[in-house]
N, C-alpha and C positions, 0 to 999 in steps of 0.2 A: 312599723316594726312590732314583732308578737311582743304578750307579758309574757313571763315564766308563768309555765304550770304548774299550776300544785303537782309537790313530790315529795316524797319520805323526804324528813329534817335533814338536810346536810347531805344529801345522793348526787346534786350537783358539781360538778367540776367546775371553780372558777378559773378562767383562761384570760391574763390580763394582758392586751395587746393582740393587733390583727396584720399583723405582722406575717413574715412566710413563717417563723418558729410558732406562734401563737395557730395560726389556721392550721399548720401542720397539725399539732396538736389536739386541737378541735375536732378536726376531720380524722383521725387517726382514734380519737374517743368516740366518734361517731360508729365507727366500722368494730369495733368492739361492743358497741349498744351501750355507751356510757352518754348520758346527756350533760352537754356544757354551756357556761353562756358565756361567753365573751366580751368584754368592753376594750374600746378602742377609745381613746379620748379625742382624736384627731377626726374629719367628718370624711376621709377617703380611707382605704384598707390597703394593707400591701407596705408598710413602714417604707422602706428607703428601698423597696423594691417596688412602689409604688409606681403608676404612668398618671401624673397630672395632666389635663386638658384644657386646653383655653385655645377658643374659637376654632375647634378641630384641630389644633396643633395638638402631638403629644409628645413627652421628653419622659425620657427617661434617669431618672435622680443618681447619677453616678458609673450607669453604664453595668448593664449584667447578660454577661456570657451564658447563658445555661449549659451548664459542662461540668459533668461529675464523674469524680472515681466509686462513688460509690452507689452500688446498681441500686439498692431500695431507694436510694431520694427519684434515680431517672427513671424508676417503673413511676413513681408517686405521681412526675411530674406528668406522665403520659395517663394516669389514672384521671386525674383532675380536670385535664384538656383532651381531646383527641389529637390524633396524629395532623388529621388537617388544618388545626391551629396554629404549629410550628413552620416555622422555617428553616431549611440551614442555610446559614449565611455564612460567608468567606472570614476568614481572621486577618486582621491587619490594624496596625498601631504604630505609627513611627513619633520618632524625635523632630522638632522643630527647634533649630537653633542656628542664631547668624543668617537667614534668608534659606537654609539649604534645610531638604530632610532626611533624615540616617534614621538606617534600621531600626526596629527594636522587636528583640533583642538586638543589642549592639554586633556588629560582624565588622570587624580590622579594618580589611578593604574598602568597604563602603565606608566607613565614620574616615580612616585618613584619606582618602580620595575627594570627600567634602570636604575638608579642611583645609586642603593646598600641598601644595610639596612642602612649602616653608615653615607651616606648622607642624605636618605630620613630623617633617624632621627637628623641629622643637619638640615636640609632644614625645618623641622617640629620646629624645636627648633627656628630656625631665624623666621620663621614668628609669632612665640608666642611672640617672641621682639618684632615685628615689631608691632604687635596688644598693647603691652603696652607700648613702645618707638617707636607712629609715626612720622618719616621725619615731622618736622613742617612746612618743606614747600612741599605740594604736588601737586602744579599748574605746576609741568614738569612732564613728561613719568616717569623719575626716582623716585620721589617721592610718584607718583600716584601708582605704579607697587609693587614698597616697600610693601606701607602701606597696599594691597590686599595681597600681597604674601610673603614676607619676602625679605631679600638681596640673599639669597646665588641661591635663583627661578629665580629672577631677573637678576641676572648677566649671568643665565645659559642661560634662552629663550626670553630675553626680552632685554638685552644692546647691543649686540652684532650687533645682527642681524638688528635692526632697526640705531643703528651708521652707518651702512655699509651701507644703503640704503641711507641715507639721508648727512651723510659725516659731519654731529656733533656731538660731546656730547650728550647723551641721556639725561643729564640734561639739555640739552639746548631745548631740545623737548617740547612743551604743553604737558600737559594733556590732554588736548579736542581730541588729536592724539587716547593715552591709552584709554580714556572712550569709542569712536567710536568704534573699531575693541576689546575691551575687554568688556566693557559694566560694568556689575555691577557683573562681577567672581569673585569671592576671592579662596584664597585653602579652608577654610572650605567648602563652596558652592561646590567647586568640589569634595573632598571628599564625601561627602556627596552623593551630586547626583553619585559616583563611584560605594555607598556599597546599596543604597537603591533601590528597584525595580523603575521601570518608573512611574508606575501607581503611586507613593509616590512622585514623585517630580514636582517641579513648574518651569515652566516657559521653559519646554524645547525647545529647538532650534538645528538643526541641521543642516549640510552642504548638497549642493544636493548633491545626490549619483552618477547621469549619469549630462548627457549635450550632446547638438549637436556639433560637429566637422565638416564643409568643408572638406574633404578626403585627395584634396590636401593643406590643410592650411586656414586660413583666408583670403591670398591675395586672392586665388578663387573666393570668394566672389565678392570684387572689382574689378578684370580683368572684371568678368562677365558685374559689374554695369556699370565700361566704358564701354563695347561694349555695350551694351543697350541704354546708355546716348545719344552714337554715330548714333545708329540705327533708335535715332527716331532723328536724324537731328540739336544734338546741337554737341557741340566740346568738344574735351581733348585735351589740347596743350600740351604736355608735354618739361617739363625741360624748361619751361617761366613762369619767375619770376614777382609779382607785385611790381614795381618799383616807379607808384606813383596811387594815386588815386585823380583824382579832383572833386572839391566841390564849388560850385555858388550856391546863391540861396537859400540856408538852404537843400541841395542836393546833395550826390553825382552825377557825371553824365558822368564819363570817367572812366575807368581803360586801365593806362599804361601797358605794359606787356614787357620782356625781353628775349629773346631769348639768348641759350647760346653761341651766336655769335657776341652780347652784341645789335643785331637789336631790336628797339624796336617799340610796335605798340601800337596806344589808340583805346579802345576799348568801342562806348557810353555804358551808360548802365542805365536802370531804375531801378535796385536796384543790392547791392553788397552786396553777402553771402558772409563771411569771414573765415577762420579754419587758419588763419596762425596767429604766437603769437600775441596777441594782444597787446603787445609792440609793433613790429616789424610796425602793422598794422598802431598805431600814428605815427610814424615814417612817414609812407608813404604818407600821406593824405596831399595835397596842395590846397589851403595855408595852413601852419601849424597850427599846434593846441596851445591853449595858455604854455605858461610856466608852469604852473602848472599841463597843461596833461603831457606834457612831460616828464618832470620829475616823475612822476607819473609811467609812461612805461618806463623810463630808471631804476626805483627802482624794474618791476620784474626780477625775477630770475629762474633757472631752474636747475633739476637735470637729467645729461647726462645719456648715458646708454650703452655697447657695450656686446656683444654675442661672447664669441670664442667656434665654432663649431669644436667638435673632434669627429672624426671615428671613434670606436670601435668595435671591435667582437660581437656580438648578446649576447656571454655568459657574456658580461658585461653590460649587460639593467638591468634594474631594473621597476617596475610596477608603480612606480609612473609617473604622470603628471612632478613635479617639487618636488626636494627636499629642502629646504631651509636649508641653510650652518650657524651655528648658531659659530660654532668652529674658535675661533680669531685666531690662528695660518696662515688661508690662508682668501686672499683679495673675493673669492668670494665671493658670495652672496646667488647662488643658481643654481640650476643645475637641467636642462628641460633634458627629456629623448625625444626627436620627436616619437623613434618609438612608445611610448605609447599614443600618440596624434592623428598618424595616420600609417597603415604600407604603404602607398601609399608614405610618407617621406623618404620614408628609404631605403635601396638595401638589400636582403634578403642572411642573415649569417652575416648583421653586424646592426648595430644601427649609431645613431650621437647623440652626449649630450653637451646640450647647455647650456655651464656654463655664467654665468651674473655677469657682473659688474657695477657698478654704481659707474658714475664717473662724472667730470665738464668738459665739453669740454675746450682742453687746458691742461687740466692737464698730469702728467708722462703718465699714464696710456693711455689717451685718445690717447699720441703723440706718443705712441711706435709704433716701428714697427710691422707688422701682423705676423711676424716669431719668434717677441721675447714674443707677448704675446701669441700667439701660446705655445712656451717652454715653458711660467708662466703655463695655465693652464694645460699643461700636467703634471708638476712638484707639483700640486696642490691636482689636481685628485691625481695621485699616492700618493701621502702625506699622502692625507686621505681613502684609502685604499680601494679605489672605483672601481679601474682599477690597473692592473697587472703591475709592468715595462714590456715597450716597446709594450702597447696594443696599442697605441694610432698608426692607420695608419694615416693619415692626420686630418689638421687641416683648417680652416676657420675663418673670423674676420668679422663681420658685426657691425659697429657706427650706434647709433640711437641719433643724438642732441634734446636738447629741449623734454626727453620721458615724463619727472614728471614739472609739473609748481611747483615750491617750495611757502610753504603758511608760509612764512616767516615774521618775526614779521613787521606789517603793509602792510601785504601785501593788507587784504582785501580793505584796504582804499584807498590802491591806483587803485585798479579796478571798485571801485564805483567812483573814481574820474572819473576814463575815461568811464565807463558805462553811468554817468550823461552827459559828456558832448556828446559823441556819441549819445545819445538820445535826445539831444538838439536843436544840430548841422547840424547831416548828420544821421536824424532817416531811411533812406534808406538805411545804412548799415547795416548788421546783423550779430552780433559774435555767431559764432555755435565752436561747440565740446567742448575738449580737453582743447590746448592751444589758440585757438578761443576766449574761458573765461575765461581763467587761472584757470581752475578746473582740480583736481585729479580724472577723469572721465573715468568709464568704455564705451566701444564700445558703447553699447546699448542708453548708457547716450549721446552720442554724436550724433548718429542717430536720439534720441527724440529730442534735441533741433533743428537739422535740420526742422526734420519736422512738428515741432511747426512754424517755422519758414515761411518756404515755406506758408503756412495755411494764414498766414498773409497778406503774401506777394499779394496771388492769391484770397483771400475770403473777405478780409480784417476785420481778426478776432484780437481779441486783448491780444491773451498769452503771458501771461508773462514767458520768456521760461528762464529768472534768476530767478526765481520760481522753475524751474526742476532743486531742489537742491539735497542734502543727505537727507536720510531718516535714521529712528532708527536704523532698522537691517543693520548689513552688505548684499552688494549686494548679493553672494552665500547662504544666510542665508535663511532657510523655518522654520516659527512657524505654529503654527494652526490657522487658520484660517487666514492666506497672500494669496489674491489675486491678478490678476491682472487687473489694470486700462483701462480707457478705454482713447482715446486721450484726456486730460488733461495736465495740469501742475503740475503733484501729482509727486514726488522725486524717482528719480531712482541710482543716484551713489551712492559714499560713499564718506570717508572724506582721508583728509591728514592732517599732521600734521604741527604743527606752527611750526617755526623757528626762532632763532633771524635773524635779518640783517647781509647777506653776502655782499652786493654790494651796490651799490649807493641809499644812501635813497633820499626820493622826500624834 
């Protein structure tokens, strides 16, 4: 990897993380003739849109759609790659639960037709309770879920699954979680929209059908962007850490950086793009920040996330993208087929499937060994009757820390705490992506605020890029008449759900 070149005192852009917000960024300062260097602490690029590799197997960390409403990030994405890179691939996702698979999005029909007559007509009977005896408290998930569907719907596609992701009580959950990704369904409404033609019903909305895929993954994407980054003369350090950032002046105007040899080097800089937690960020910033940021970033929280990749025979794929494991018997969560993502992932006569778990860094799970959770998910898989005994040829473990910022109760308050004073302070720093702004933030969403960003930075335009919040629909979600925006601050992620307090409140 190059040094820095000598450059006028502080003409560098420091860019910390190589992430898709952080290369956005990069590359978006490149095309304006700004030079930047980037550190990446981790020794691959592409954050949690990364493609790990081991022994030609690749997975992809989470599973990414490339599908945006908004047209600058999908010119960017075809800017970075050529057209012959992409694929489009088919859309599909169902539910596994009880041996059977149902829709998803959920459709009447098909969920009570897997069910039985005996249930549907339970499940039909509990939500007539539920409509005349509502939960009097329905400001949680559980409450909220109840009173549209009844208990016995609830328990099946809705507690389980969303426990497991988030590692609470589904009563512990908001409702603001349910309304976002549920909206205003009820089962009559589904019913309903089941038995009556299209042209009869309001409000329809549906999932997109294709999407673009990278061939070889999403990390493709971002290998591409660093060398690009690199080619036109700024840097990628990889595996150096930011270790402090200094501020004089009402300014940042140094980033330290860490090599993992523990060398460290300052690096001037006239503004610092950010993508690492933005806890992590107060943390670093000298002189420190008052007492109340502080604690502020030591009040967020995060939910972890690891991948055990299993070989399998080709005759055990299955057509979906990702199956969501809704069945409390086993810990996953959900299970990525790679080769239906791409066949360029895969070695031809077998597949890889990528079962997900969500977990707290630290925890059993997080601290086992690769061999024993290896054994879990194969013991798992077979459980549920996915895979044959002894299909399983090899297996694989990939940790992803810090994948979901948790929006746990207070959480918002303590980000506006540090939002205000970083804007105060050291308005030269700029929080992009992800965990950048402690948002539950798809790809695309983290590329815009990048490049809202940069805009600023180089134009000196004045977006407000905590504006580029959630919107109504879910991101996958197409009505009639959704468009796409043009570079704006109009909302492009989605939402996550509140939580009570896990850890240190401010």
């Amino acid at each position: 990897m190059s040094q820095v070149q000598p450059t006028s005192p502080g003409d560098d852009v420091v860019v910390i993380g190589a992430g898709p917000a952080g290369l956005t960024a990069a590359y978006q300062l490149a095309k304006h003739g700004r030079r930047s260097v980037v550190l990446e602490a981790d020794d691959i690029v592409g954050g949690i849109s990364r493609t790990p590799e081991r022994d030609g197997w690749r997975f992809d960390i989470g599973g990414h759609r490339f599908f945006t409403k908004v047209k600058p990030v999908e010119d960017l994405w075809h800017e970075i790659l050529p057209d012959e890179d992409f694929l489009l691939r088919p859309r599909m996702s169902r539910i596994y639960y009880d041996g059977k698979f149902f829709d998803y999005p959920l459709k009447a029909g098909n969920a009570l037709r897997n069910l039985g007559v005996i249930e549907a007509v339970l499940c039909v009977l509990s939500y007539v309770w539920a409509r005349i005896r509502p939960p009097k408290d329905q400001s949680s998930l559980e409450g909220w879920v109840v009173a549209r569907f009844g208990w016995r719907l609830y328990r099946t596609f809705f507690k389980t699954y969303n426990e497991k992701v988030w590692g609470v009580p589904a009563s512990d959950i908001a409702a603001d979680w349910a309304a976002q990704r549920i909206k205003n369904l009820s089962l009559s409404k589904a019913v309903i929209n089941a038995l009556l033609p299209k042209r009869n019903q309001k409000e329809i909305t549906s999932l997109i059908e294709e999407f673009q895929y990278p061939k070889f993954g999403p990390g493709m994407m971002w290998e591409r962007a660093a060398q690009l980054v690199q080619g036109a003369g700024s840097e990628v350090r990889m595996q150096n850490r930011a270790v402090r950032i200094e501020r004089t002046g009402g300014r940042a105007v140094a980033v330290v950086a860490q090599d993992r040899e523990g060398t460290e080097a300052r690096i001037e800089a006239s503004h610092v793009v950010s993508t690492m937690p933005i806890s992590e960020l107060i943390e670093v910033i000298s002189p420190p920040a008052p007492e109340e940021v502080l604690r502020a970033a030591k009040g967020l929280s995060y939910r972890d996330f690891l991948t055990v990749a299993l070989v399998v025979p080709a005759t055990a794929s299955f057509p979906d993208n990702w199956i969501y494991i809704h069945a409390p018997e086993v810990r996953m969560g959900r299970i990525q087929n790679f080769g239906s993502w791409s066949p360029y992932m895969i070695k031809e006569g077998r597949t890889c499937l990528g079962l997900e778990y969500f977990v707290f860094e630290g925890d059993e799970l997080w601290n086992s060994a690769d061999e024993d959770l290896i054994a879990l998910g194969t013991r798992e898989l077979e459980a549920l009757g996915l895979v044959g005994k002894g299909a399983v040829e090899v297996g694989y473990v990939v940790r992803m820390p810090k994948a979901y910022p948790v929006y746990d109760e207070g959480y918002a308050e303590r980000v506006d705490i540090i939002r205000r004073w970083l804007e105060a302070e050291v308005p030269n720093v700029h929080p992009v992506g992800r965990n950048g702004m402690h948002r539950y933030n798809n790809q695309d969403h983290s590329m815009y605020t990048a490049m809202l960003s940069v805009e600023n930075i180089v134009t000196g335009s004045h977006h407000d890029v905590w504006s580029v919040n959630v919107e109504e629909e879910y991101h996958e979600e197409v009505s009639t008449g959704a468009s796409a925006g043009a570079l704006s601050s109009a909302g492009t992620g989605r939402s996550a759900p509140v939580l009570p307090g896990r850890r240190s409140e401010p």
